[in-house]
C-alpha positions in Angstrom: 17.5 -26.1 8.9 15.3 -29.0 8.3 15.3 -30.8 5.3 11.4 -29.9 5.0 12.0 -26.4 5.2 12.1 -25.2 2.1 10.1 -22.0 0.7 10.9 -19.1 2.3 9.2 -15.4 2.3 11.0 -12.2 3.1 9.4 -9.1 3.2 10.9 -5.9 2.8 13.2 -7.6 0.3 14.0 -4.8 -1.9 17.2 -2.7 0.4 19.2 -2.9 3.0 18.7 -6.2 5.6 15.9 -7.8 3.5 18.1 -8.1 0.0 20.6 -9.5 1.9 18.8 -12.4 3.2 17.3 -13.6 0.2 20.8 -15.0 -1.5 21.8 -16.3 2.2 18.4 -18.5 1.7 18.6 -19.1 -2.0 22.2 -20.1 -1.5 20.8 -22.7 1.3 18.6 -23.9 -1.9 15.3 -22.8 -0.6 12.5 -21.5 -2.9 12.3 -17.4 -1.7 8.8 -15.2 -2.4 10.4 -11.7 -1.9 7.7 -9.2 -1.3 8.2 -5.4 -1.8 7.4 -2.3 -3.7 10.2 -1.7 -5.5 9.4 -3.3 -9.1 13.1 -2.7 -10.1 14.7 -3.7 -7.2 12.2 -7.2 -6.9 13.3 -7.6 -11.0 17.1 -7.6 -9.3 16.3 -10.3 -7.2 14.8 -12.5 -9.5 17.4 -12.5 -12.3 20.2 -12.3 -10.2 19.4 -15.2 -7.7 15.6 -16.3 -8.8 13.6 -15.2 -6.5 9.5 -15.1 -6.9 8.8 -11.5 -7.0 5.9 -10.4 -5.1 5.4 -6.8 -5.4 2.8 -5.4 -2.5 3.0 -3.5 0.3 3.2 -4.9 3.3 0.0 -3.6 4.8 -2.1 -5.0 2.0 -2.4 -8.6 3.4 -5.0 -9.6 0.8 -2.7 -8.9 -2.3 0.1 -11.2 -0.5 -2.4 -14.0 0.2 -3.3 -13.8 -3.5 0.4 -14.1 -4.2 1.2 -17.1 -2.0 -2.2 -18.7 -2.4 -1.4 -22.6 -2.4 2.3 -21.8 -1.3 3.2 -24.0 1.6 5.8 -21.7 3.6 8.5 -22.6 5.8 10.5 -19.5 6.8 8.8 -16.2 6.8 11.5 -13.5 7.2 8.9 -10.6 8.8 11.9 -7.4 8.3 9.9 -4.8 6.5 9.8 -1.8 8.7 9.9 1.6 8.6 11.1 4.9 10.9 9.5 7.6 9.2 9.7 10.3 11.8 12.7 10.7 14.3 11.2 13.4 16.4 10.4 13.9 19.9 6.8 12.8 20.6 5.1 16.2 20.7 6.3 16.9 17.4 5.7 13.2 16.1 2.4 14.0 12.8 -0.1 11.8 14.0 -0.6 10.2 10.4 3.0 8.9 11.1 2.2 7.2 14.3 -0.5 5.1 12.2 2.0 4.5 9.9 5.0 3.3 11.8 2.1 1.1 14.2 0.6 -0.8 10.7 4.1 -1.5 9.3 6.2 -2.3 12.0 3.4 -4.1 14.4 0.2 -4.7 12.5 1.2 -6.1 9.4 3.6 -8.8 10.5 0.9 -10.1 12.9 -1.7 -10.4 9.9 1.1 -12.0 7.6 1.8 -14.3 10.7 -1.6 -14.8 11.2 -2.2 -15.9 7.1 0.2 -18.2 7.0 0.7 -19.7 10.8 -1.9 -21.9 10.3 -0.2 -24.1 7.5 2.8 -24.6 9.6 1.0 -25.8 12.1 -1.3 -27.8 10.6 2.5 -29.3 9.2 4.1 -29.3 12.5 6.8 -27.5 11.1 7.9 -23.7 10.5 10.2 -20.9 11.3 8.9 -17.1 12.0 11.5 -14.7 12.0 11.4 -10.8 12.8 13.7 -8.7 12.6 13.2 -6.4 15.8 15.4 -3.2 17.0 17.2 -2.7 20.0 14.7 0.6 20.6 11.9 -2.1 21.5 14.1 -3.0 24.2 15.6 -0.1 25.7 14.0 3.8 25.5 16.0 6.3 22.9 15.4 10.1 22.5 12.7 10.4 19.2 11.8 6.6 19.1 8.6 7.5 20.7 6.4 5.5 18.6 9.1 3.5 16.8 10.4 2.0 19.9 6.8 1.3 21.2 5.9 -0.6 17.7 9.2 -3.0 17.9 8.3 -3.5 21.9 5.0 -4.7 20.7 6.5 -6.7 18.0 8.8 -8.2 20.5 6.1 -9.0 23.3 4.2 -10.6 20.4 7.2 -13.0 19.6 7.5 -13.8 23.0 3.6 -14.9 23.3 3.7 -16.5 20.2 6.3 -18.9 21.9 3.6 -19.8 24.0 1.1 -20.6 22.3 3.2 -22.5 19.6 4.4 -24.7 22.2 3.8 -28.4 21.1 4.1 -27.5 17.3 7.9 -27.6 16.5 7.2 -24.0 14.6 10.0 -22.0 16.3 10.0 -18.0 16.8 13.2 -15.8 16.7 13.2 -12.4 17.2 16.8 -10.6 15.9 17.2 -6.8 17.8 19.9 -5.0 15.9 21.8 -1.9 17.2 22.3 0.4 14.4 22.8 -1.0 10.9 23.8 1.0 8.1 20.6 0.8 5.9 17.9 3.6 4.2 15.8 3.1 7.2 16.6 6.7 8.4 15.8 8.2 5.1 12.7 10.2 5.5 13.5 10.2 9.4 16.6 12.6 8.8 15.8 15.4 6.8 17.9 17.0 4.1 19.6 13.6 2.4 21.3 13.7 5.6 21.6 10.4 7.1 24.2 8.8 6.2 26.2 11.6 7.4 24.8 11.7 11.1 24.7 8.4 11.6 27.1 6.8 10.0 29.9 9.0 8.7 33.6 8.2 11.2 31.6 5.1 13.0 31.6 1.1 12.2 27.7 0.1 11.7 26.7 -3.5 11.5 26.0 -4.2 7.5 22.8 -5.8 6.3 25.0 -9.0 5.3 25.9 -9.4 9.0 22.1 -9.9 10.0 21.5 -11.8 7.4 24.2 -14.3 8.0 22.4 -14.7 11.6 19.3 -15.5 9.8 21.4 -17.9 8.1 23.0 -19.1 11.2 19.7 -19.4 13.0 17.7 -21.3 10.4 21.0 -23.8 10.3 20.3 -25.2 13.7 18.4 -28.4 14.3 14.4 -28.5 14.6 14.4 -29.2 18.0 16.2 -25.6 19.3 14.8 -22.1 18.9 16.9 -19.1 19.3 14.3 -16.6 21.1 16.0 -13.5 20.5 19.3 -12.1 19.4 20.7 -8.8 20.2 23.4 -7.4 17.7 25.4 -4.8 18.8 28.4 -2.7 16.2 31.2 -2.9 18.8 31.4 1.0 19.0 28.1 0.8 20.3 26.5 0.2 24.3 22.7 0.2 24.7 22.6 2.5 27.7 21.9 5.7 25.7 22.5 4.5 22.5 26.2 5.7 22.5 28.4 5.2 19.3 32.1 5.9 19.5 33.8 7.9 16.2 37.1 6.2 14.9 39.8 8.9 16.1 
């Protein structure tokens, strides 16, 4: 990490991968604006490890540029997503296809897009997202989910590109499956935790976020592109996960 590098924002900072990355950067002594929803869960981070809250939604880009108006941000941490259907396509609402396209693809481009130009403008920066294997490879029900991480990593790649010359670096981190609440309203019935994760060894939210860590560590002058992060029980062809015996 650069010495200049020193205010951070994380979005989707209230559960699972998000909330773990804020200590990893506060712990690295960086200044963290942690945007969410959750006012109780943005009140945790603040008194336990002093982080700015910033409660908004994602989507509402004008409410965050309110919040960060005058902020001169380093790392943005772009991991707010959501998978709020896990159907096949037929059977997919169409309100839930808007909804997994605006959170997942749409709103990290316009939070990238407010706050891109400062870190050019300082020839330094750090844009982070965290992706999903499913943008990489087809699953069974990831019909719009996997299309909206696809786009968001085809967008880090051309952001590469035209950043070139800058010294603001792009990382895109594709996890296999981490045990978060991602699946809650995908998996009806309180069930997910269960089906996905009951008898198999998931990647915890404190193992991407020590990447993040890792990542931000390395000198100025190298850029991890992407990262996939696989449990061990798990291949990418098919998706397979292995049960302990």
């Amino acid at each position: 990490m650069s010495d200049a590098d020193r205010i951070a924002v994380v979005t989707g900072a209230t559960s699972g991968i998000g909330q773990a990355v804020v200590p990893v950067l506060r712990r690295r002594g960086m200044a963290v604006y942690a945007i969410g929803r959750d006012a109780a869960g943005l009140d945790h981070l603040h008194r336990a490890f002093g982080a700015v809250p910033v409660k908004a939604d994602v989507r509402d880009t004008a409410a965050i540029a309110a919040a960060l108006a005058g902020v001169a941000v380093d790392v943005l941490v772009n991991n707010a997503g959501i998978l709020s259907s896990r159907a096949a396509f037929h059977e997919v609402d169409p309100a839930e296809i808007d909804a997994m396209i605006d959170v997942n693809l749409k709103a990290p481009m316009h939070l990238t897009r407010l706050l891109l130009p400062g870190m050019v403008e300082r020839r330094r920066g750090h844009l982070l997202y965290v992706g999903s294997i499913a943008g990489l490879s087809a699953y069974p029900t990831m019909g719009v989910y996997g299309p909206s991480k696809a786009g968001l990593s085809l967008f880090c790649d051309n952001l590469r590109c035209d950043l070139l010359g800058t010294s603001v670096r792009v990382t895109e981190i594709a996890p296999g499956r981490v045990q978060t609440a991602l699946y809650r309203s995908a998996i009806p019935d309180n069930q997910a935790s269960a089906v996905l994760y009951d008898g198999y060894r998931p990647i915890q939210p404190e193992d991407i976020a020590r990447i993040v860590g890792d990542v931000i560590d390395l000198p100025p002058h190298v850029d991890v592109a992407r990262i996939e992060v696989f449990p061990t029980d798990q291949a990418s062809g098919g998706g397979t996960m292995v049960k302990a015996p």
